[in-house]
C-alpha positions as CSV (number, residue, x, y, z in Angstrom):
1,X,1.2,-18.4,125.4
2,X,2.9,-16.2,128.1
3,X,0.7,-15.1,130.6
4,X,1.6,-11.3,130.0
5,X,2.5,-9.7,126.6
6,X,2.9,-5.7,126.1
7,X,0.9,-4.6,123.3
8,X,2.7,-3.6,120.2
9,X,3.7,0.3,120.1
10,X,1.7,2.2,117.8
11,X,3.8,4.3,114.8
12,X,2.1,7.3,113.1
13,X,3.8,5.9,109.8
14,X,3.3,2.4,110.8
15,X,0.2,3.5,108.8
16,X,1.8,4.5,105.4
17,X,1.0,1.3,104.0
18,X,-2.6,1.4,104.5
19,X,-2.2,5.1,102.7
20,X,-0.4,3.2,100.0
21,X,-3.1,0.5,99.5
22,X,-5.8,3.2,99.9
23,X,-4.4,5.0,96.5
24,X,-4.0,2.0,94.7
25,X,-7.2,0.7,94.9
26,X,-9.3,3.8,95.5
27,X,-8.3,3.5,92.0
28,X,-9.2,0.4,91.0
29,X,-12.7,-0.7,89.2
30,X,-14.9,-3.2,90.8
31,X,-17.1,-5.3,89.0
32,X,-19.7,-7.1,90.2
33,X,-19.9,-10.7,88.6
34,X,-23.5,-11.9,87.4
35,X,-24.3,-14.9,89.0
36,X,-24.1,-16.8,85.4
37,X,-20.5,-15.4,85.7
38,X,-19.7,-16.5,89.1
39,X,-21.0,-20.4,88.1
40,X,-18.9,-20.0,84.7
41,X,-16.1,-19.5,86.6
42,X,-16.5,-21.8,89.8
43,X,-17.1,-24.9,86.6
44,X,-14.3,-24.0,85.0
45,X,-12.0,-24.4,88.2
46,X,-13.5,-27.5,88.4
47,X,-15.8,-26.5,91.6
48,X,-19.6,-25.6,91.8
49,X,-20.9,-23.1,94.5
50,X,-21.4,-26.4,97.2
51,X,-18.1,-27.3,96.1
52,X,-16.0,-24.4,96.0
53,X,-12.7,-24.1,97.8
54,X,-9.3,-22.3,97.9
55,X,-8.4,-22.5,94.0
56,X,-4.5,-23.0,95.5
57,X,-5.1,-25.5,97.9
58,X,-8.3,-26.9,98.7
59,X,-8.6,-25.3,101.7
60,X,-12.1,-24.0,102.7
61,X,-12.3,-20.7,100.9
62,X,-13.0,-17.2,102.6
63,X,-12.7,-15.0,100.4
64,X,-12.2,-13.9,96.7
65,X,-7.8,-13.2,95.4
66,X,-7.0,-11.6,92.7
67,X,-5.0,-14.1,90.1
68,X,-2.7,-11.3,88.4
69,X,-1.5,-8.7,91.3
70,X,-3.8,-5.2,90.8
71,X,-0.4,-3.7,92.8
72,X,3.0,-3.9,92.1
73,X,6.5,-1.7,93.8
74,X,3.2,0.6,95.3
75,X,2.3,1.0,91.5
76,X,-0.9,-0.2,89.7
77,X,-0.8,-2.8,87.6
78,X,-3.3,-2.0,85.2
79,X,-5.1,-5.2,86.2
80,X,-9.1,-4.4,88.0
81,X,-11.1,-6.5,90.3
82,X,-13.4,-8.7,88.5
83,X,-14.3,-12.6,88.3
84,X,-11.7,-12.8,85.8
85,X,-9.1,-12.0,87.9
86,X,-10.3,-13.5,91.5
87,X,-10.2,-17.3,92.6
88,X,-11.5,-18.8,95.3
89,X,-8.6,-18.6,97.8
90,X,-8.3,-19.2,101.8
91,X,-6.7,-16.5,104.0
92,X,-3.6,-18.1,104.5
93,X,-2.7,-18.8,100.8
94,X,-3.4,-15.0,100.4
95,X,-1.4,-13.7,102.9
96,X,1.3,-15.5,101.7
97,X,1.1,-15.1,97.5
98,X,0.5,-11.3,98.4
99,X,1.3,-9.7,95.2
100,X,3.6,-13.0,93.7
101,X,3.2,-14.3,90.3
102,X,0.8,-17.1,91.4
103,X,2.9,-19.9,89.1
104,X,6.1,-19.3,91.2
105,X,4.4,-18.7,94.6
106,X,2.9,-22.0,94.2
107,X,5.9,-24.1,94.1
108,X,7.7,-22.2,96.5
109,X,9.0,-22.5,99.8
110,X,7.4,-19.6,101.3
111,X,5.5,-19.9,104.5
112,X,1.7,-21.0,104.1
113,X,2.6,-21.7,100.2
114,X,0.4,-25.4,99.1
115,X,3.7,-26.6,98.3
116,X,5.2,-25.7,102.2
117,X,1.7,-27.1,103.1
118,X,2.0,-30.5,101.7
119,X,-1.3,-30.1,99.3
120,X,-1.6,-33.4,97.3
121,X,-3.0,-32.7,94.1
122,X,-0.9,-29.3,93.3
123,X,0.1,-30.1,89.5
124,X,-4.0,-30.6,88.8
125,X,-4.8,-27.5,90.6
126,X,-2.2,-25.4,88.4
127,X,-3.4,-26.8,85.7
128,X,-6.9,-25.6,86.4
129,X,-5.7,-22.5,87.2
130,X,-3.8,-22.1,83.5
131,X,-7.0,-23.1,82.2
132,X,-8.6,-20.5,84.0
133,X,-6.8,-18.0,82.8
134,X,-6.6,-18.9,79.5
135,X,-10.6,-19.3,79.2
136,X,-11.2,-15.9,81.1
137,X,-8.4,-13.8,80.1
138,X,-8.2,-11.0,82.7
139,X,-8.8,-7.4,80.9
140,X,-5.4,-4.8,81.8
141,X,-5.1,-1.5,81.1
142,X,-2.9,1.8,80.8
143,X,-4.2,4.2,84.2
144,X,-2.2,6.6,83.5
145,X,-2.8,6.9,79.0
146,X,-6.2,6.7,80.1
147,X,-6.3,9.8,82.9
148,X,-3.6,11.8,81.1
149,X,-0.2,12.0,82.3
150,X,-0.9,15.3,84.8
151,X,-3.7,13.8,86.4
152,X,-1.8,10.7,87.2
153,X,1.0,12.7,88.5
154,X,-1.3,14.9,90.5
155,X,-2.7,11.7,91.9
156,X,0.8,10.8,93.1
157,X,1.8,13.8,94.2
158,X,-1.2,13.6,96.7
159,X,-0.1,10.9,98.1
160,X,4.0,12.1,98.8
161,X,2.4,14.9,99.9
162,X,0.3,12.6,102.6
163,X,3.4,10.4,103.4
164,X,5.1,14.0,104.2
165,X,3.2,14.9,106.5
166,X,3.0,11.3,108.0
167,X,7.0,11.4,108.6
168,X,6.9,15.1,109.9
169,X,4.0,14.2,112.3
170,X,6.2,11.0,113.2
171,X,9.1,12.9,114.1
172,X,7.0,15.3,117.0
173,X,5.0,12.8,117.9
174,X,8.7,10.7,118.7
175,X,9.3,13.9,120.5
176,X,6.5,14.4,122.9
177,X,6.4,10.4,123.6
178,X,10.4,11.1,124.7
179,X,9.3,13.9,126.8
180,X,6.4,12.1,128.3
181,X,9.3,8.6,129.0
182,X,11.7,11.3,130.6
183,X,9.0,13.1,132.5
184,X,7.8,10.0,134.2
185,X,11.4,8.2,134.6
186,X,11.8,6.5,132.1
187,X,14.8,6.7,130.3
188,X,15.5,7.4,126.4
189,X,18.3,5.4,124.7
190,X,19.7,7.9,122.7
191,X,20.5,6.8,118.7
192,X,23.9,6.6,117.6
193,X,25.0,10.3,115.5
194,X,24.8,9.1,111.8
195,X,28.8,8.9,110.4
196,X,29.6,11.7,108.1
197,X,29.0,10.8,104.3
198,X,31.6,9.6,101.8
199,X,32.2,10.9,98.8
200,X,30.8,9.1,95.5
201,X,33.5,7.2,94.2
202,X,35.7,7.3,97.5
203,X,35.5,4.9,99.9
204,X,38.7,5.0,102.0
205,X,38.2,7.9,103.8
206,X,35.4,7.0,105.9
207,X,35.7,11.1,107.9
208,X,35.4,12.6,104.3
209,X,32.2,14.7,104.4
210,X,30.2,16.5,102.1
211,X,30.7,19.7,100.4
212,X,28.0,22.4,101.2
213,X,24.5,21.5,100.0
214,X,24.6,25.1,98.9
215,X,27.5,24.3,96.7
216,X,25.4,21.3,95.0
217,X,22.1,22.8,94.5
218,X,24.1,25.5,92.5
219,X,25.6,23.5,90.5
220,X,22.3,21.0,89.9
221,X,20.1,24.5,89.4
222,X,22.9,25.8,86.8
223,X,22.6,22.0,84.8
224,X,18.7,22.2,84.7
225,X,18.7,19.1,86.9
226,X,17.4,20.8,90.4
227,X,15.1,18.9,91.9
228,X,11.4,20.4,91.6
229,X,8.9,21.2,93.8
230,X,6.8,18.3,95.1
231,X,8.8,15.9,92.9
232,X,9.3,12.6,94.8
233,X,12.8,11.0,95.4
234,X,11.5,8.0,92.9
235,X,11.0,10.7,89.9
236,X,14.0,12.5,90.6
237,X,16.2,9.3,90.4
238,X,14.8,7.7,87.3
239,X,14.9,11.7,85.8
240,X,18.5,12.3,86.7
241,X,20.4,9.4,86.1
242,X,18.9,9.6,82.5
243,X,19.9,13.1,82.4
244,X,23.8,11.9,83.8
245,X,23.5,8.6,80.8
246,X,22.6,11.0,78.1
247,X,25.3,13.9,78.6
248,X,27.7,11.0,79.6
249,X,28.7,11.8,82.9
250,X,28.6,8.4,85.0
251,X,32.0,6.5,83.7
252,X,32.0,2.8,82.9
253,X,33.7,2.3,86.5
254,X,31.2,4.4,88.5
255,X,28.9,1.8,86.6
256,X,29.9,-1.1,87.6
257,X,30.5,-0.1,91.4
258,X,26.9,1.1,91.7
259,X,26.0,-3.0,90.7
260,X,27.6,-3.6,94.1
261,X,25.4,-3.3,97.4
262,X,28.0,-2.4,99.8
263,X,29.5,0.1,97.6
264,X,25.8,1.6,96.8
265,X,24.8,1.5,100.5
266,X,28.4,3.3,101.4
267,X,27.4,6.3,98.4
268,X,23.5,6.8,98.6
269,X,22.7,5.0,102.1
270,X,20.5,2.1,100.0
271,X,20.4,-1.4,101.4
272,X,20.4,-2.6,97.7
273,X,22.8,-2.3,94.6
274,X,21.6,0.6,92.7
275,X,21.5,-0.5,89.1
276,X,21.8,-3.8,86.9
277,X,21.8,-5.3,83.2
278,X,19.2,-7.8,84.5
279,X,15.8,-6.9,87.2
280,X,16.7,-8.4,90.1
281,X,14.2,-10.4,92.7
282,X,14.4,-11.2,96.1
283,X,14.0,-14.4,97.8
284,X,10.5,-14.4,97.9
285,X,10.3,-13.2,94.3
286,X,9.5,-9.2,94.8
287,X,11.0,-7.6,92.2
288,X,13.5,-4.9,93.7
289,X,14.0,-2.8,90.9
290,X,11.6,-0.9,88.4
291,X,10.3,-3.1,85.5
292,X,11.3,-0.6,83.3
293,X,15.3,-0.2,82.0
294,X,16.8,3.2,82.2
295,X,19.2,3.6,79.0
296,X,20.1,-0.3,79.6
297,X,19.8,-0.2,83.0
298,X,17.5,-1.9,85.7
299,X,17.4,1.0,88.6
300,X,16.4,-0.3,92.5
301,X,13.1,0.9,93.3
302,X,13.6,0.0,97.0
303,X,13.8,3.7,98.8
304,X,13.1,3.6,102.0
305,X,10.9,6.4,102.7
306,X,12.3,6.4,106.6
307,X,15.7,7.2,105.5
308,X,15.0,9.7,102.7
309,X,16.7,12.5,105.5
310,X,20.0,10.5,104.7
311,X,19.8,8.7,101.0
312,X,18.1,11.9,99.5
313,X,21.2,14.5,100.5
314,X,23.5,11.5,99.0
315,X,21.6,10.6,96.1
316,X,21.9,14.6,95.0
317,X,25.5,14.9,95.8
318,X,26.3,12.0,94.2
319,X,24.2,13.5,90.9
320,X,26.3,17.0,91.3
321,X,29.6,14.8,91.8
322,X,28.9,13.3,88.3
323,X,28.2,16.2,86.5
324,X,31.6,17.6,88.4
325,X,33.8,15.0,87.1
326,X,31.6,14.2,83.5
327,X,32.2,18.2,82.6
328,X,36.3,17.7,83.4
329,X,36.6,14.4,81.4
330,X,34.6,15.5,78.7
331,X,36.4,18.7,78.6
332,X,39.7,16.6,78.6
C-alpha cells in the first residue's frame, strides 16, 4: 500500500443511488422468520444453525441475500424480504451476484463468483439451492395493482423530483468548489463545448444543428405528445414511441438504425442501441432494456440521469422529427 493516497472526492449525486435503494426498499415488507422457520430452512440447505454457511460457497456466512432480486433496472420486483427469499450468503458472494439471476451468476466468470473462486462442491450446492426454492417458493407480488396506479406514480414522481434537485444542487456545488480551486490557485481544466446535435436520420453532416426547441415543443403540444409536468424522461420514452408506432410515424429504416449503438448514441446521445426484437444483457448479465416490449419492441432502459441536459433535448427532437416526416409520408 502507498504510503499516501488522496481521499476519494465526494459528489452530491454520488448519492443518488442510496436515494434509489432507499425507495425501493422503503417499500419493501420485512418479515421476521420464526425460529421453527429459520431451522426449516437452514435443514433444507442442508446446514443447521452450528453449521450454517454461505449457501453459494461455503464461506463463513455474514449475513442473510435475498435469492430472487427484490430490485431490478431501479424498479421493484415484486419479490419481499422473508426466509423464503434469503440464504445464507458471505459478503463477497453478495457483492458480486448483486441483483443477478443466482443460476447464471453462479457459473460465471464474474469477480468473487464460487465458480471464479474455485468452490469444489458447486453442482451440490445449486442443487440445494433448486431445492430450496422449489420447497419454499418465494411469495411476489403486483406493488403497483396493489397501491393503485396514482399512488405508485406519485411514489416515483417523489423520487425524480429528489434526483432533480440532487443534479441542480450538483451543478452549484461544482460551481463554488471551481471558485474555491481558482481562488486559492488551483487551476480548473475547462470541459470540452459539447458538438452541435445531428439531426435524426442524418449522420453526415456532423455541424447540422437543431431547429429551435420552440419550433418542437409546438409541434409535440399540437400532436398531444408534449411532455407533462413532472413526467420523467423513462415515461416519456416508453409513452412516445408507442404514440410514433401506433400513428406510424418511425419508418422500417429509422427502425432498424435505432438497433445500432453508434447510430443511437450519434441521435439521442445513449451509449446503447435504442431498441431490439430481443432484451438484451450485458456481460455481467444486467438486463439493459425494459422487460417489457413496446409494440414488438425491447426499448433501452439505460438513461443516464447525468446526461439528461443532452439525450432529453435529442430524444424530443428526434420524437417531433418523426411526426414531421410520418405526417408527409402518410399524406403521400
Amino acid at each position: 500500500m502507498p504510503v499516501f493516497k488522496m481521499p476519494v472526492p465526494v459528489k452530491i449525486m454520488g448519492r443518488s443511488s442510496s436515494i434509489t435503494n432507499s425507495f425501493v426498499n422503503g417499500i419493501i415488507p420485512c418479515i421476521e422468520p420464526t425460529e421453527n422457520e429459520i431451522d426449516e430452512a437452514l435443514s433444507v440447505l442442508g446446514m443447521n444453525r452450528e453449521t450454517a454457511c454461505c449457501a453459494y460457497c461455503g464461506s463463513p456466512h455474514t449475513e442473510w441475500d435475498h435469492l430472487n432480486p427484490i430490485v431490478d433496472d431501479k424498479q421493484p420486483t415484486g419479490y419481499i424480504s422473508e426466509i423464503h427469499n434469503l440464504v445464507p450468503a458471505c459478503s463477497k458472494c453478495n457483492q458480486s451476484k448483486g441483483n443477478k439471476d443466482w443460476k447464471t451468476w453462479i457459473y460465471s466468470d464474474a469477480q468473487l463468483s464460487p465458480k471464479s473462486k474455485g468452490t469444489p462442491d458447486l453442482d451440490e450446492r445449486v442443487s440445494r439451492l433448486k431445492e430450496y426454492e422449489a420447497t419454499f417458493e418465494p411469495r411476489k407480488f403486483n406493488f403497483e395493482e396493489i397501491t393503485g396506479v396514482e399512488l405508485w406514480s406519485k411514489h416515483w414522481d417523489n423520487y425524480e423530483r429528489i434526483i432533480d434537485a440532487m443534479r441542480l444542487a450538483q451543478s452549484t456545488s461544482d460551481e463554488i468548489k471551481k471558485l474555491i480551486m481558482e481562488n486559492v490557485g488551483i487551476s480548473v481544466q475547462r470541459k470540452p463545448k459539447q458538438p452541435n446535435y445531428v439531426r435524426a436520420g442524418n449522420t453526415n453532416n456532423q455541424n447540422e444543428s437543431f431547429p429551435s426547441n420552440t419550433e418542437d415543443e409546438a409541434l409535440l403540444e399540437e400532436s398531444g405528445i408534449a411532455k407533462r409536468d413532472n413526467e420523467t424522461l423513462q415515461h416519456y420514452v416508453q409513452r412516445s414511441f408507442c404514440f410514433l408506432m401506433k400513428n406510424s410515424y418511425i419508418p422500417d429504416r429509422e427502425l432498424r438504425d435505432l438497433s445500432d449503438k453508434e447510430y443511437t448514441n450519434r441521435v439521442l446521445g445513449l451509449n446503447d442501441r435504442f431498441l431490439s426484437r430481443e432484451r438484451w444483457f450485458d456481460s455481467s448479465g444486467n438486463s439493459r432494456a425494459w422487460k417489457d416490449p413496446y409494440h414488438g419492441y425491447y426499448l433501452c432502459s439505460e438513461w443516464n440521469k447525468r446526461r439528461f441536459h443532452i439525450i432529453e433535448p435529442k430524444y424530443r427532437h428526434w420524437v417531433a422529427q418523426m411526426i414531421r416526416t410520418g405526417k408527409m409520408t402518410n399524406r403521400a
